[in-house]
C-alpha positions in Angstrom: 0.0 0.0 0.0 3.0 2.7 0.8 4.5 2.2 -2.5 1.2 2.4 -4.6 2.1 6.0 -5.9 5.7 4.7 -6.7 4.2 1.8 -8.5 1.7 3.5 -10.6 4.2 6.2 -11.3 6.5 3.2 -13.0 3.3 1.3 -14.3 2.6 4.5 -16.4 6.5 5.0 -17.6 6.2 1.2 -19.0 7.1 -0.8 -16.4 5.9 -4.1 -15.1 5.3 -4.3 -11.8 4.8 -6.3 -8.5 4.4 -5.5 -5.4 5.1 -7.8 -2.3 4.2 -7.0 1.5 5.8 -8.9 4.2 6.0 -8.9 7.7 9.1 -8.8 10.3 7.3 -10.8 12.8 9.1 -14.2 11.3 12.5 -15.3 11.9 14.7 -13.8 9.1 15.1 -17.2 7.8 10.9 -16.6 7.1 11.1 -13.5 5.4 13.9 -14.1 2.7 11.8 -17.5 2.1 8.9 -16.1 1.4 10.4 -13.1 -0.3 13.0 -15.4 -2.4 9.5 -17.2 -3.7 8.1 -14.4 -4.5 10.8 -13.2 -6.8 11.4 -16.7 -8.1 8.2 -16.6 -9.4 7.8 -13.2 -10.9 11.3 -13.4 -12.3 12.1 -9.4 -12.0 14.9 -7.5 -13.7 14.9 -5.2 -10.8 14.1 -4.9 -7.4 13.0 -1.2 -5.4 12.8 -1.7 -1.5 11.8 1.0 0.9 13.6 0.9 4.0 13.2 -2.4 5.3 12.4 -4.1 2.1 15.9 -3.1 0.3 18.4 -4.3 3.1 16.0 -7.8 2.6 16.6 -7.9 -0.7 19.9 -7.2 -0.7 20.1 -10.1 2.0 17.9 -12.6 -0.3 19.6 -11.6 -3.5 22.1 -14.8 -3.0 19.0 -17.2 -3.6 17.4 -15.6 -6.4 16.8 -19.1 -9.1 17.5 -16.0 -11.8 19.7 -13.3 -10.9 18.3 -9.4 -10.4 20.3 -7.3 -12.5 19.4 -3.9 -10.0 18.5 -3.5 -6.5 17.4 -0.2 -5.6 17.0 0.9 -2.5 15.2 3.7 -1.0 15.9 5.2 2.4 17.7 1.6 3.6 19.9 1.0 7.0 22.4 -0.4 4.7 24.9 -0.9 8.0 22.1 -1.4 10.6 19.8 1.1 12.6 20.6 3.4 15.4 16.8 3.5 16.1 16.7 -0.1 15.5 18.9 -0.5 18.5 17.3 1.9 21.0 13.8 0.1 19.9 15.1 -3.6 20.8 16.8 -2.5 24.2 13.2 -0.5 24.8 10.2 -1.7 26.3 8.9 -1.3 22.5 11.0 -4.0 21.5 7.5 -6.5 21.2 7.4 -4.8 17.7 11.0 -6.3 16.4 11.1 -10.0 15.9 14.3 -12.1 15.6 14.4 -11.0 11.7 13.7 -7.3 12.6 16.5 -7.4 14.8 19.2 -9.5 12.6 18.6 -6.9 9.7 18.2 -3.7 11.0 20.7 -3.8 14.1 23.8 -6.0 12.0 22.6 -4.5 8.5 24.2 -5.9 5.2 27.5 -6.8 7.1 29.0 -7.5 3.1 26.6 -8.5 1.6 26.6 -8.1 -2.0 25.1 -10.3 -5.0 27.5 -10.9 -7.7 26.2 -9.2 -11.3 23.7 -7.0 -9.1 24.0 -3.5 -9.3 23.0 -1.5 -6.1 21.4 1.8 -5.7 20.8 4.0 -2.6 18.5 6.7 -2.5 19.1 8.5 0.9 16.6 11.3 2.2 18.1 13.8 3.8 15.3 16.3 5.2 15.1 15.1 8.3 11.7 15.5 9.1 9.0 13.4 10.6 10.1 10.0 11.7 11.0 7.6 14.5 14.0 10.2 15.6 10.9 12.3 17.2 10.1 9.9 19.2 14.1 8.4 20.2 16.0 11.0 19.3 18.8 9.1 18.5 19.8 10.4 15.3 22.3 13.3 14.8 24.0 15.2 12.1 22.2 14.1 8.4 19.0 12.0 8.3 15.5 11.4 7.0 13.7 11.2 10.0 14.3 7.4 10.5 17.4 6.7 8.8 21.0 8.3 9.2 22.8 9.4 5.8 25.9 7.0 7.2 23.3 3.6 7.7 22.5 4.0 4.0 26.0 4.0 2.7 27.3 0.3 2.2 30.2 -1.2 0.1 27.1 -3.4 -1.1 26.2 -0.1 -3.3 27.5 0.5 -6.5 25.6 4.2 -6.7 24.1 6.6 -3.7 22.7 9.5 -4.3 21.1 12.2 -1.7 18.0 13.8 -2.2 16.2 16.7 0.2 13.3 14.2 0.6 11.8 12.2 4.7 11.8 8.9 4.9 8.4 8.3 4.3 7.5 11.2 2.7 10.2 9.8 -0.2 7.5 7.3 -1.6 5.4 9.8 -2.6 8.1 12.5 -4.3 7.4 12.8 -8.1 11.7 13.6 -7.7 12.2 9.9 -6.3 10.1 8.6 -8.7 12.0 10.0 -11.4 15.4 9.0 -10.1 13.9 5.6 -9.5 12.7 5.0 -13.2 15.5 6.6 -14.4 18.2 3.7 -12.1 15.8 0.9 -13.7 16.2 2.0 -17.1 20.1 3.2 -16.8 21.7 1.2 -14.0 22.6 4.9 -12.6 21.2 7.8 -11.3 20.6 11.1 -13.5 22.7 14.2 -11.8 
C-alpha cells in the first residue's frame, strides 16, 4: 500500500510491476523464504525496497533461481539502525522479531550479490520519523534513517535527495530517479 504512488508512477512510464508485502514478525530465515519465492516466481529485472524491504533484498539476493540485475533501494539502514537498536533495548521492542532485529541492528554486514547493481536513495530532510520519538539520530538524516546507515560497500551508486523517509514514496523527484536507475543502471545528476 506505501508504495502504490511509486508503483503506478513506474506502471505509467512502461514498467511491469509487482508488489510484495511482508511482515518482520518471522525469523529472518521466514522472510527471505517467502520473499526469495516471491521473486522466483515473478522473475524481476529489478528490485525497489523501501527501507526495510531493500536491506531484505539485498540479503535474499544470494538465492534468487535467476539473478536481479538492480537492487534499488530507498531510504535503507544499509549498516544497521541506530533507532533499530534503541527500539530492541526498549520496552517497545514487542514490535521487532528475531528478523527485525538480525537486519536492521547488524545491517548488510557485506553483503553483496554478484552481477547486481545496487542503488541508494538516501533522504536527507530530516523531518517526521522515528528520531521524534528516540531521538537518536544526529547530524544528516531522513527522519528514520541516518545518511551513514545508508551507505554500504554493497552499493554501486548513492545519491542524496532533500526528501523524509516516508514522505520519499510519494516524491514525483524519487520517482523520477527511481525509473531513471531501472532503465540506466545509474542515477541522473
Amino acid at each position: 500500500v506505501v508504495m502504490a504512488l511509486l508503483a503506478k508512477r513506474l506502471r505509467e512510464a512502461g514498467h511491469e510491476v509487482s508488489s510484495f508485502g511482508y511482515s518482520m514478525r518471522p525469523s529472518f530465515q521466514e522472510v527471505t523464504a517467502c520473499f526469495t519465492s516471491r521473486v522466483n516466481a515473478f522473475r524481476p529485472d529489478a528490485i525497489v525496497g523501501h527501507s526495510m524491504g531493500g536491506v531484505i533484498a539485498i540479503r535474499s539476493a544470494q538465492l534468487f533461481n535467476t539473478p536481479v540485475s538492480k537492487i534499488l533501494c530507498l531510504g535503507s539502514p544499509l549498516n544497521g539502525s541506530a533507532i533499530a537498536k534503541k527500539i530492541a533495548g526498549s520496552w517497545l521492542r514487542f514490535v521487532f522479531s528475531e528478523a527485525s532485529e538480525d537486519l536492521t541492528v547488524r545491517g548488510l554486514a557485506g553483503c553483496k550479490a554478484a552481477d547486481t547493481t545496487v542503488g541508494v536513495l538516501a533522504g536527507t530532510k530530516g523531518s517526521l520519523g522515528f528520531n521524534l520519538l528516540f531521538r537518536v539520530l544526529s547530524g544528516v538524516h531522513d527522519g528514520t534513517v541516518a545518511l551513514g546507515e545508508t551507505k554500504s560497500p554493497s552499493a554501486d551508486h548513492h545519491m542524496e535527495l532533500f526528501e523524509g523517509h516516508t514522505s520519499m514514496l510519494f516524491s514525483k523527484k524519487v520517482a523520477d530517479q527511481v525509473r531513471y536507475f531501472l532503465e540506466s543502471g545509474s542515477f541522473k545528476t
